[in-house]
C-alpha positions as CSV (number, residue, x, y, z in Angstrom):
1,X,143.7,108.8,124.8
2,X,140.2,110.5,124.3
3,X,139.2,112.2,127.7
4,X,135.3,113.4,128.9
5,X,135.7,116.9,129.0
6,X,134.3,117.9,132.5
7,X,133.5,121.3,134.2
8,X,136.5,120.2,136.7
9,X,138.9,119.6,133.5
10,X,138.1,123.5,132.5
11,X,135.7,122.9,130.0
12,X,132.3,124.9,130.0
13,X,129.2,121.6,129.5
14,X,126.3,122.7,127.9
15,X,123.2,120.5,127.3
16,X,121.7,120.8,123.9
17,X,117.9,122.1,124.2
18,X,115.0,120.3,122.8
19,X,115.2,121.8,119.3
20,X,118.8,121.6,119.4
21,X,118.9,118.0,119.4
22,X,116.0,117.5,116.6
23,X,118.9,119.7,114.3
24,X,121.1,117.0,115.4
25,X,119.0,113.9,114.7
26,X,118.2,115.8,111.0
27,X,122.1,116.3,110.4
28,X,123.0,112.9,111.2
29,X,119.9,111.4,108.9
30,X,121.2,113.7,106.1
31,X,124.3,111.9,105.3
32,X,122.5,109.0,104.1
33,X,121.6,111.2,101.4
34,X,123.2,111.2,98.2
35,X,123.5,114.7,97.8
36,X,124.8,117.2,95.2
37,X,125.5,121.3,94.9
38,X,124.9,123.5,91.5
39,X,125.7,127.5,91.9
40,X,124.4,130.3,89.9
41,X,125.6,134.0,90.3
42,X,122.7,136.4,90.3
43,X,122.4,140.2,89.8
44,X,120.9,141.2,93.1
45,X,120.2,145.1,91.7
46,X,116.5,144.6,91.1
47,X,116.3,142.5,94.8
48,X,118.0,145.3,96.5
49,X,115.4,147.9,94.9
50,X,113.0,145.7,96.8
51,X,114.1,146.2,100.6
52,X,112.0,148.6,102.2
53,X,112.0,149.7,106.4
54,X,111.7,145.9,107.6
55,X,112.1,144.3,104.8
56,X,115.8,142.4,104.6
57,X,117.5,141.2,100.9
58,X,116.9,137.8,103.0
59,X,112.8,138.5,102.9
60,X,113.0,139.2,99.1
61,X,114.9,135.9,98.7
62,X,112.8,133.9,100.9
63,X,109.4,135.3,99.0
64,X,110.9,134.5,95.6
65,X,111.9,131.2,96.8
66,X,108.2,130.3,98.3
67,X,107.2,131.8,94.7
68,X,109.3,129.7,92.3
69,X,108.8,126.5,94.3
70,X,105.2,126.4,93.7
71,X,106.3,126.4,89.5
72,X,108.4,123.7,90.7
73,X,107.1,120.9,93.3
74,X,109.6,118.7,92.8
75,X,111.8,120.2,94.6
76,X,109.5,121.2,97.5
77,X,108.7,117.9,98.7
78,X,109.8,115.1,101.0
79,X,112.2,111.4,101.1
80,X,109.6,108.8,102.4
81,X,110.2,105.5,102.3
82,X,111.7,105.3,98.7
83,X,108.8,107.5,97.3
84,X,108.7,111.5,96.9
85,X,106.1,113.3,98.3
86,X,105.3,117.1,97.0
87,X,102.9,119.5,98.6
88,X,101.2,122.3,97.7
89,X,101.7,124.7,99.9
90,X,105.4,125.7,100.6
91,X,106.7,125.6,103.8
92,X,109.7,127.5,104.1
93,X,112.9,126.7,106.9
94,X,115.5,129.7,107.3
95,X,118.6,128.6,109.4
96,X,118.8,130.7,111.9
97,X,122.1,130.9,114.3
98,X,122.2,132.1,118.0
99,X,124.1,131.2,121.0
100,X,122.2,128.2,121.6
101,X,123.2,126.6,118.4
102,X,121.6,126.3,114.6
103,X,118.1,126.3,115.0
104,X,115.6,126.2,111.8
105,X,112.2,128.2,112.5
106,X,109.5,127.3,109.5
107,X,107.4,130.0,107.9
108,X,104.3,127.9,106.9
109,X,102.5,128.9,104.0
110,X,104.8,131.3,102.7
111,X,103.8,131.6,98.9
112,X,100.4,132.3,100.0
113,X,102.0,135.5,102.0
114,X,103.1,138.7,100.4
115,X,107.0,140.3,100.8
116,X,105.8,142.5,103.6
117,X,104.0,139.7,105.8
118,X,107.0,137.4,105.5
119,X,109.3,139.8,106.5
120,X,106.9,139.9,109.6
121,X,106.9,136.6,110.0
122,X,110.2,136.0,109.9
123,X,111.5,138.6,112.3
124,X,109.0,136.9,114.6
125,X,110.8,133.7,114.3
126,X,114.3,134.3,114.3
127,X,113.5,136.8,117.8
128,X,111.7,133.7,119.2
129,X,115.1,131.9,118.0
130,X,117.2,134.3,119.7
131,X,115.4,134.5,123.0
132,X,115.2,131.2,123.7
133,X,111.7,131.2,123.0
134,X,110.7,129.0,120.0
135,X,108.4,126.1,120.2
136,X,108.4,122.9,118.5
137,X,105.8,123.0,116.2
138,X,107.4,126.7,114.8
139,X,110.6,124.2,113.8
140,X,108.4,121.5,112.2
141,X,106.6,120.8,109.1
142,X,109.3,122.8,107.0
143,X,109.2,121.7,103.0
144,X,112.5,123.8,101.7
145,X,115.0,125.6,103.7
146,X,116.8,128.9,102.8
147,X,120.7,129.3,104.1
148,X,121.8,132.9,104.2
149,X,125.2,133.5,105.1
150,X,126.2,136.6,103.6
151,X,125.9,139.1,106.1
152,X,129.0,137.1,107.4
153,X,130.6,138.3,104.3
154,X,130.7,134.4,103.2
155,X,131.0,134.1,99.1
156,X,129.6,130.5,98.5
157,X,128.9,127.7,100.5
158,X,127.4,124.7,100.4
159,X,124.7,123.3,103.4
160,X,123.4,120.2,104.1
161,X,119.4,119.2,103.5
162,X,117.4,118.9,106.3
163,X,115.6,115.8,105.8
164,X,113.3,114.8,105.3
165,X,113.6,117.7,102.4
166,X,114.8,117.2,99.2
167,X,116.9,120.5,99.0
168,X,118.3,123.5,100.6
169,X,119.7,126.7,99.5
170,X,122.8,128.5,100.5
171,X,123.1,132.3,99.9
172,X,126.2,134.3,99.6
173,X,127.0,137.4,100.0
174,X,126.0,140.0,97.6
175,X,129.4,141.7,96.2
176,X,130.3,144.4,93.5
177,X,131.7,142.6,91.0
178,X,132.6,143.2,87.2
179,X,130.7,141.7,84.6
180,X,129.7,141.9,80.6
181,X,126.4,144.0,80.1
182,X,125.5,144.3,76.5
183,X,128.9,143.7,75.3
184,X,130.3,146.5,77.5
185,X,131.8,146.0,80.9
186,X,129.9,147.0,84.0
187,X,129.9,146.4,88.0
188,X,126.9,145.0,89.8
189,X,126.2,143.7,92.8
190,X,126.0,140.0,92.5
191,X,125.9,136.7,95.0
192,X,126.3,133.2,94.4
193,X,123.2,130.9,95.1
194,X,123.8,127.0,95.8
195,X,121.2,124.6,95.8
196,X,122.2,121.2,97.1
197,X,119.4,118.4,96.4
198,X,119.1,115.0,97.2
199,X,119.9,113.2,94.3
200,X,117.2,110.5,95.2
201,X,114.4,112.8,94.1
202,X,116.1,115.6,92.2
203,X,117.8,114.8,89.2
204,X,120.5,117.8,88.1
205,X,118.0,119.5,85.5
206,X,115.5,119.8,87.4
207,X,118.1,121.4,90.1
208,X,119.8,123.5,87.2
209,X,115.9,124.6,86.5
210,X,114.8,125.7,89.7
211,X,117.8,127.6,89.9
212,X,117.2,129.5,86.9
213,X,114.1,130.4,87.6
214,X,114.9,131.9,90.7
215,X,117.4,133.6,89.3
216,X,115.0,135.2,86.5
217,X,112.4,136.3,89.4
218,X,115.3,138.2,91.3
219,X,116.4,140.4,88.3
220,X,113.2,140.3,87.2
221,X,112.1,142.3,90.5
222,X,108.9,140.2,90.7
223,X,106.2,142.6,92.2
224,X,105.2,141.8,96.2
């Protein structure tokens, strides 16, 4: 028999918050997306060379990311109405967890911003997160959203768009790992990357490309 969990019954209610329940609404308008996940490993050496004093391996990502989707649109766009619409500027989500739930601040503009002022920017956000303190217009507007999970020591995973985006990327954790370097043996510190698109609008190449091109900015160590 399902029962109402109640405060008297020992269960702690809590009401979801305003931007709470937009995540919800988004989640439960994703599954009607036919969705798909393709993983690449990357070498992370030339990204870690790029942290600096406020400056995270998640800001290198997230300013490659905002980089390579302006080569490709298609993948920084929208669902509408059976029709796919791609911007020009790239407006990057980052999932961001606290104790009031999932919560995805937007970091508008971000490929016009260099590594040091999204860094900025997104320490803003994710304190605004934190505190309780984020307004909804800061959680709207988003064109691509970046999923880091690895400082929870999480190797791959796959998330789920936020529509009405066409894609989202996961990001493992970075881990020594042994792998063939000019014929020879070597370890490097390498995570897994997984971009799930909505099959709709993205077609697997065009997934498989993106991917690749982030992939070749990251080892590339592009300059900030």
């Amino acid at each position: 028999m399902n029962q109402t969990l109640t405060a008297e019954a020992g269960a702690r209610i809590r009401e979801l918050g305003k931007t709470e329940k937009l995540m919800v609404r988004a989640m439960n308008a994703a599954w009607a997306a036919p969705m798909f996940p393709v993983t690449v490993e990357v070498d992370m050496s030339a990204a870690m060379a790029r942290r600096a004093p406020g400056v995270t391996l998640t800001d290198v990502v997230l300013a490659d990311c905002a980089a390579t989707l302006r080569e490709h649109p298609s993948l920084n766009a929208h669902w509408q109405d059976g029709a796919v619409a791609e911007f020009d500027n790239v407006n990057l989500g980052l999932a961001v967890a606290s104790e009031r739930g999932l919560t995805v601040p937007v970091i508008h503009d971000a490929d016009s911003l260099t590594l040091q002022g999204i860094a900025e920017r997104r320490k803003a956000l994710v304190d605004k997160v934190r505190a309780g303190r984020i307004a909804i217009p800061e959680v709207m507007g988003g064109t691509f959203t970046v999923s880091n999970l690895g400082m929870f020591g999480v190797t791959r995973f796959t998330a789920i768009i936020n529509p009405p985006q066409v894609a989202i990327l996961a990001v493992g954790g970075t881990f020594n790992r042994q792998v063939w370097n000019g014929g020879e043996p070597a370890w490097r510190p390498m995570a897994e990357f997984t971009l799930t698109s909505d099959h709709r609008a993205v077609d697997g190449a065009r997934a498989a490309a993106f991917l690749s091109a982030l992939r070749a900015r990251l080892e590339a160590g592009a300059d900030d």
